[in-house]
C-alpha positions as CSV (number, residue, x, y, z in Angstrom):
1,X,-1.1,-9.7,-14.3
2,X,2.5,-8.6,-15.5
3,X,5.2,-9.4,-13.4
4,X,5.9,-6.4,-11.8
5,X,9.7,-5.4,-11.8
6,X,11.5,-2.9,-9.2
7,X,13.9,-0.5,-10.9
8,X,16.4,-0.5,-8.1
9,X,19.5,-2.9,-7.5
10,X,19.7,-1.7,-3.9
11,X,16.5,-3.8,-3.4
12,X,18.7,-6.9,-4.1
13,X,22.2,-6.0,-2.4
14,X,20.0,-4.8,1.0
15,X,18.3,-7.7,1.1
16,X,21.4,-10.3,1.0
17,X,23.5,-7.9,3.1
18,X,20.9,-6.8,5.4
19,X,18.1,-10.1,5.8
20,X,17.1,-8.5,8.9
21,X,13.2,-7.8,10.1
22,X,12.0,-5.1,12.2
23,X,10.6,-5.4,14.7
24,X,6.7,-4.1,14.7
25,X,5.7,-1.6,17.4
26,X,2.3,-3.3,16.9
27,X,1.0,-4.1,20.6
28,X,-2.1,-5.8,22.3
29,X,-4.4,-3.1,23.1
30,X,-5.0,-4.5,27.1
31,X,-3.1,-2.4,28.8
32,X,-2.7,0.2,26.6
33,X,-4.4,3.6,27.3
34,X,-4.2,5.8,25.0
35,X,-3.5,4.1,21.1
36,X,-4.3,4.2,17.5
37,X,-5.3,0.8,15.7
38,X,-5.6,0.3,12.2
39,X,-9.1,-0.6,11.0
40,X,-8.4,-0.6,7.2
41,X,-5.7,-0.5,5.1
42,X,-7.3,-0.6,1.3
43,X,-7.5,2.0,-1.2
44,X,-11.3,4.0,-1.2
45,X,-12.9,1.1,-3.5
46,X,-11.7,-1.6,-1.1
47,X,-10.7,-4.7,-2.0
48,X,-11.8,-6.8,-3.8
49,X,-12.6,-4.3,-6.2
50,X,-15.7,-3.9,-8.1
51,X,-15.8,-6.0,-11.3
52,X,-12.2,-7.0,-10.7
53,X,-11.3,-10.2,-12.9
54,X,-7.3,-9.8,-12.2
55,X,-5.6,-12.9,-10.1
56,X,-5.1,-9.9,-7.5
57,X,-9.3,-10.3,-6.5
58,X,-9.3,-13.7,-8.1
59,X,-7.1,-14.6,-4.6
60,X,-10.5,-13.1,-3.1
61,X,-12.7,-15.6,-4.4
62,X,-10.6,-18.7,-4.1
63,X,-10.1,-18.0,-0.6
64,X,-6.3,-17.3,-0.7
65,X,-6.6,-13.7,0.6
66,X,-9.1,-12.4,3.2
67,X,-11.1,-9.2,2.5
68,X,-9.1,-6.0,2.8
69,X,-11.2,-2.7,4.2
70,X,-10.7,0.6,3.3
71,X,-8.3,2.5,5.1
72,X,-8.9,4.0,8.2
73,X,-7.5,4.4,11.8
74,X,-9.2,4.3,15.1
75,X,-8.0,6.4,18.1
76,X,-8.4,5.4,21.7
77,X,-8.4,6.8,24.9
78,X,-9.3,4.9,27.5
79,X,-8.6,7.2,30.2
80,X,-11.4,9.9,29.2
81,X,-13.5,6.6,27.8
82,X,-13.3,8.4,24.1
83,X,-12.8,7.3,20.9
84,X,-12.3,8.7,17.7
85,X,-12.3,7.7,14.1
86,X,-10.0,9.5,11.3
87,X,-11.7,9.0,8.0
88,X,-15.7,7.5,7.7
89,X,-14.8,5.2,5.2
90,X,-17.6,2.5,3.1
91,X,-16.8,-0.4,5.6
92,X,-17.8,2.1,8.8
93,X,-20.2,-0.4,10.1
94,X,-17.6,-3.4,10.4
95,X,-15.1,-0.3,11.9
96,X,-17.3,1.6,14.4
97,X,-18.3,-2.3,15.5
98,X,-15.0,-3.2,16.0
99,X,-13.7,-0.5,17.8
100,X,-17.0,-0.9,20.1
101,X,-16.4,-4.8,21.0
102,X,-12.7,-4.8,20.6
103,X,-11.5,-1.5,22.1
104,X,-13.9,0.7,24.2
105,X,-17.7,0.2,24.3
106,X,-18.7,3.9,25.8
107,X,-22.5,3.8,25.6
108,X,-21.5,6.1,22.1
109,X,-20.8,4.7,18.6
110,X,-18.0,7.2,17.9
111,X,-17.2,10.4,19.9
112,X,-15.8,12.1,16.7
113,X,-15.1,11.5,13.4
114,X,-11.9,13.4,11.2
115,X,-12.0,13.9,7.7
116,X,-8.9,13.6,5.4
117,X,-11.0,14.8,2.3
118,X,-14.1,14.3,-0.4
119,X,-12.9,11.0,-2.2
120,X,-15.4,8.1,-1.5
121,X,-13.3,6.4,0.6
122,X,-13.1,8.8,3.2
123,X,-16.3,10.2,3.6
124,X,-19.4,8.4,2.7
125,X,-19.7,6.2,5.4
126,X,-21.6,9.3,7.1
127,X,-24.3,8.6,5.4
128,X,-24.5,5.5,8.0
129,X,-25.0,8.0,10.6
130,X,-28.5,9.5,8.8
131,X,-32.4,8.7,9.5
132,X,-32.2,5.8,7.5
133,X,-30.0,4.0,9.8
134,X,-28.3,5.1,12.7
135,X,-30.5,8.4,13.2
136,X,-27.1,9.8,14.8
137,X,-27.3,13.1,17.2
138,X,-24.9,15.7,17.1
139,X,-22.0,13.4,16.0
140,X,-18.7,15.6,16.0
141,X,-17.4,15.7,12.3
142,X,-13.9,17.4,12.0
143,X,-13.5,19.0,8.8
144,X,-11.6,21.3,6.8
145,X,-13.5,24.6,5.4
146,X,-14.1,23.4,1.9
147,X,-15.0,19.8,3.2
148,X,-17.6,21.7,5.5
149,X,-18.8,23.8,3.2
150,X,-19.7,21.0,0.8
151,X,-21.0,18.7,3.6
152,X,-23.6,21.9,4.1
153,X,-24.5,22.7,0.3
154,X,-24.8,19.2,-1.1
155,X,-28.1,16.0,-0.6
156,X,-27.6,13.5,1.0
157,X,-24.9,15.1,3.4
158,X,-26.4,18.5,3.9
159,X,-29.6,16.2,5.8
160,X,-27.2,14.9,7.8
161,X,-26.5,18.9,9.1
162,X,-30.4,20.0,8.9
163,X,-31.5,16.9,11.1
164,X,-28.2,17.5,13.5
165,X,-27.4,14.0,13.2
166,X,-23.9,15.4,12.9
167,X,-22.3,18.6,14.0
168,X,-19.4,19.8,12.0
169,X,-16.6,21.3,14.1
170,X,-14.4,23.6,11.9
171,X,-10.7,22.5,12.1
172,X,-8.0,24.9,10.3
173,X,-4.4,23.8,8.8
174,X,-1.7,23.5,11.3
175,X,-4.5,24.6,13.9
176,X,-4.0,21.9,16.7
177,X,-7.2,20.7,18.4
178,X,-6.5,19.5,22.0
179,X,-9.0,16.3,22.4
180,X,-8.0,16.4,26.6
181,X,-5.2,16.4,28.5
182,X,-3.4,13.1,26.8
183,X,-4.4,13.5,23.1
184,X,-3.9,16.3,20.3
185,X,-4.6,16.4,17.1
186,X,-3.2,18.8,13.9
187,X,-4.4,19.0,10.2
188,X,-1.8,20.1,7.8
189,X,-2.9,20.4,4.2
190,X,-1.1,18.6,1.2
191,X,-1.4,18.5,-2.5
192,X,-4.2,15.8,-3.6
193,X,-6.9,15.6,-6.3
194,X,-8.7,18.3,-4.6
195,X,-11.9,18.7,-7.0
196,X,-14.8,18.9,-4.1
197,X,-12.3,19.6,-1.1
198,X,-9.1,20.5,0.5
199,X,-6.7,17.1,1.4
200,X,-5.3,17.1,4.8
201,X,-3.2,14.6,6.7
202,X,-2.5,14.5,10.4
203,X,-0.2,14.4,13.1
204,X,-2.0,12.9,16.3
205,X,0.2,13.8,19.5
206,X,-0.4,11.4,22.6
207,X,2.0,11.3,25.8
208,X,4.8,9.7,25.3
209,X,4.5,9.1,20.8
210,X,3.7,10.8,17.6
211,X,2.2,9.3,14.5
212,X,1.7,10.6,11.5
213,X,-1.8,10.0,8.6
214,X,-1.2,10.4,5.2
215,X,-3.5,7.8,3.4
216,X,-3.3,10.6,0.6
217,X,-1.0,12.4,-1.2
218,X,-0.1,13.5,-4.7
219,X,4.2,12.8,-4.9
220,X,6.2,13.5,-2.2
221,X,8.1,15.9,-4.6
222,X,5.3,18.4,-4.8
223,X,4.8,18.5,-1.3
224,X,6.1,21.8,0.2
225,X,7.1,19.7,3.1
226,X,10.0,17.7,2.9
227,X,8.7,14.0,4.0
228,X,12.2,12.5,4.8
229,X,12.3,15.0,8.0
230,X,8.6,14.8,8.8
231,X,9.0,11.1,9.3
232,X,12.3,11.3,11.9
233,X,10.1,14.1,14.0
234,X,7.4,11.3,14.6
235,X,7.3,7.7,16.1
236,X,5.2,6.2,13.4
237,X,4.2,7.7,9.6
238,X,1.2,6.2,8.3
239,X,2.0,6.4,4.6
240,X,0.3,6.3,1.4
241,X,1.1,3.2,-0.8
242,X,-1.6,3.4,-3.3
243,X,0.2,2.2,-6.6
244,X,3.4,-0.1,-6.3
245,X,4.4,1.1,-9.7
246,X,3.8,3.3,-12.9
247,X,1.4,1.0,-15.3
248,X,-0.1,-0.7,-12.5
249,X,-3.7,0.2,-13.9
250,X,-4.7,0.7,-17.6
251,X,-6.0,4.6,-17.1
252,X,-3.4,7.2,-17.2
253,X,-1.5,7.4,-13.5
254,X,-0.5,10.8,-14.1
255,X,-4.2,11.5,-13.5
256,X,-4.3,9.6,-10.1
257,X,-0.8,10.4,-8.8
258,X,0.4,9.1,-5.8
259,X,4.1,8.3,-4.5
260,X,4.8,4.5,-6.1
261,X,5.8,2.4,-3.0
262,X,9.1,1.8,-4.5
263,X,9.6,5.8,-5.2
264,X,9.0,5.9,-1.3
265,X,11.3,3.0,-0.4
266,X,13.8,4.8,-3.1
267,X,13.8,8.2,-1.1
268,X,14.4,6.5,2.3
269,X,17.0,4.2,1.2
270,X,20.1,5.9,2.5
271,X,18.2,6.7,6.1
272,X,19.1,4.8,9.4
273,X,16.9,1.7,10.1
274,X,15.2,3.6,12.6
275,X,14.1,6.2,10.7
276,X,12.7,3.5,7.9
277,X,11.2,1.4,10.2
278,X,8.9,4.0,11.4
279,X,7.1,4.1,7.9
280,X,4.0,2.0,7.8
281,X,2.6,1.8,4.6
282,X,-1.5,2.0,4.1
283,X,-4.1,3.0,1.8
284,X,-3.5,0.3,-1.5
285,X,-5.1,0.0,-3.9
286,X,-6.3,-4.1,-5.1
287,X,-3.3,-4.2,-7.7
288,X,-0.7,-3.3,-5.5
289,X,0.8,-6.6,-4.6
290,X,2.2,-5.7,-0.8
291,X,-1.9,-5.1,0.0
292,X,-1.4,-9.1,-0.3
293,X,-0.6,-11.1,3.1
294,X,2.3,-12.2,1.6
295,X,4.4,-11.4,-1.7
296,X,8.0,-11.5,-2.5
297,X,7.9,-7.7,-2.8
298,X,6.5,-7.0,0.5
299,X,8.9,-9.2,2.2
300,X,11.9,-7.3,0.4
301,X,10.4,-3.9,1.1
302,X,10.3,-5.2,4.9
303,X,13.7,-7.1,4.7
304,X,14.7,-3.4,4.5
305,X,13.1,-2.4,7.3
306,X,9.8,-0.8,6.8
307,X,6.5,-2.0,7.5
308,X,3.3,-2.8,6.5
309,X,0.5,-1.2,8.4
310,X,-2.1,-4.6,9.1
311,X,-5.8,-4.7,10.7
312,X,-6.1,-5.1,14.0
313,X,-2.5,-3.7,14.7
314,X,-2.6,-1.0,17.6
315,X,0.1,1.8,18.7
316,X,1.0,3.1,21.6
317,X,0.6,6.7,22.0
C-alpha cells in the first residue's frame, strides 16, 4: 500500500507540544446498569475484506491483526433486564452471543433491534432471525418509513414480516422513543447514499450521559447540522471514520463519500481536549490504517486526544 501522508502540520507540532493520552471512558460492565458496548467497529464488508490481497488483510492472515466485525453497538439495561441492538449487522450471530454471555442473558436473544439504514452492513443480519434459523417471533425492528416500507415490499425481508418473526415499529426523525424510565432513544436523519432508504443516526439518552451513533454519513459539510456543536451537547460521539484519506481505494471516493478521518480531526483541531476526547471513531473500512491495533497514525490522532472506539469497550449511560 502507499504510504499514506496527512496534509496537516498541526498533526506534528500537537503531538510534540501536546504527547498527552486521554483517558478512555471505556469501563467494565459489572457494575454498570445501564451502558452501551461496542460490538463492531468495521466498515459493512468487515474486515478482512473479501478478495483483499493488500498488506492491510494480509496482517489478517499472518496473524498480526485479529478479525475486525462490522460495526455495531449494543445497549444495556440491566435494570428493566433489556437489551437492544442498533444496526443487525453480517456478524449478528458472534454480537447477539456476546451480548447474551457477556452482558445480560434475558431468556430473549435481543429485545429490539434499530436500524441506521439499507447498506449491507446494517441490515442483513435479519435474515438470521427467519425460518431458516432463528424462526424469531415478533422481534421489535425500529425503522425509519422508507426502511419499513422496503423491509415490507422486498423477498427475503418481506417473509420475515408475513411469518411475524419480526415486527417493525415505525420510528420518525427527531421523534424520541422512550425505551423505560432510564433509556431514550431519537433518530435524526442525515445525508448518506440513500438509494433503498432514508440514513439516520442516533442520540441514545440514559440517566446521567449522552452518546451519539453516526457509523454513516456523507461530509460533515453537507449536513444541515453543524457536528462541532452536536458533539459538546453529548458525552460520547460515535463517529464515522470510513476512509482515512482521498485515494484510499481505486473507485472514485466521490461516489462513496464519507468525512476522511483527518478532515474530522481537521475540524476539531482548535476545540478543548474535552470536547475532542469525546469523539470515538467507528465504522472503517479494511484500508483505513487506524482500523489497525496499532499504527503510527492512530497513535497521533490519539496523542491529540481523540479516541478509537474498540470491541468490547462499554459506556456508562
Amino acid at each position: 500500500m502507499r504510504a499514506i501522508q496527512i496534509p496537516f502540520l498541526f498533526f506534528c507540532l500537537s503531538i510534540i507540544f501536546l504527547g498527552c493520552k486521554t483517558q478512555s471512558e471505556s469501563k467494565t460492565n459489572e457494575n454498570l446498569k445501564h451502558y452501551i458496548t461496542i460490538l463492531g467497529i468495521a466498515q459493512d464488508a468487515g474486515y478482512p475484506q473479501i478478495d483483499c490481497d493488500k498488506m492491510c488483510c494480509q496482517l489478517y492472515y499472518d496473524r498480526l491483526e485479529p478479525k475486525k466485525m462490522v460495526s455495531c453497538i449494543g445497549l444495556v439495561d440491566k435494570t428493566d433486564d433489556k437489551k437492544w441492538l442498533f444496526d443487525a449487522t453480517p456478524d449478528i450471530v458472534e454480537q447477539a452471543h456476546i451480548l447474551k454471555s457477556k452482558h445480560l442473558d434475558n431468556g430473549r436473544l435481543i429485545d429490539g433491534v434499530f436500524l441506521t439504514h439499507a447498506h449491507i452492513g446494517h441490515y442483513t443480519g435479519l435474515m438470521h432471525f427467519g425460518r431458516e434459523t432463528l424462526g424469531g417471533k415478533n422481534i421489535s425492528v425500529y425503522a425509519m418509513p422508507r426502511m419499513k416500507r422496503y423491509l415490507e415490499q422486498n423477498e427475503p425481508w418481506s417473509q420475515l414480516v408475513a411469518l411475524k418473526n419480526i415486527e417493525i415499529e415505525s420510528i420518525h426523525a427527531d421523534s424520541t422513543i422512550i425505551l423505560n424510565e432510564q433509556l431514550k432513544v431519537t433518530p435524526f436523519l442525515v445525508p448518506h447514499r440513500d438509494e433503498l432508504s432514508e440514513t439516520v443516526g442516533y442520540k441514545i439518552q440514559g440517566i446521567h450521559k449522552t452518546a451519539l451513533f453516526i457509523p454513516d454519513i456523507n461530509k460533515w459539510q453537507v449536513w444541515k447540522r453543524n457536528i462541532i456543536d452536536e458533539v459538546k451537547k453529548v458525552d460520547y460521539a460515535f463517529l464515522d471514520a470510513s476512509f482515512f484519506k482521498d485515494g484510499e481505494v481505486s473507485r472514485p471516493m466521490h461516489e462513496i463519500p464519507h468525512p476522511f478521518t483527518y478532515e474530522t480531526v481537521a475540524l476539531f483541531e482548535n476545540e478543548t481536549l474535552d470536547t475532542k476526547s469525546k469523539i470515538y471513531f467507528i465504522h472503517f473500512n479494511h484500508t483505513n490504517p487506524t482500523l489497525l491495533n496499532t499504527h503510527r497514525l492512530k497513535d497521533s490522532i490519539q496523542k491529540l486526544g481523540f479516541n478509537f472506539a474498540k470491541e468490547g469497550d462499554n459506556f456508562e449511560l
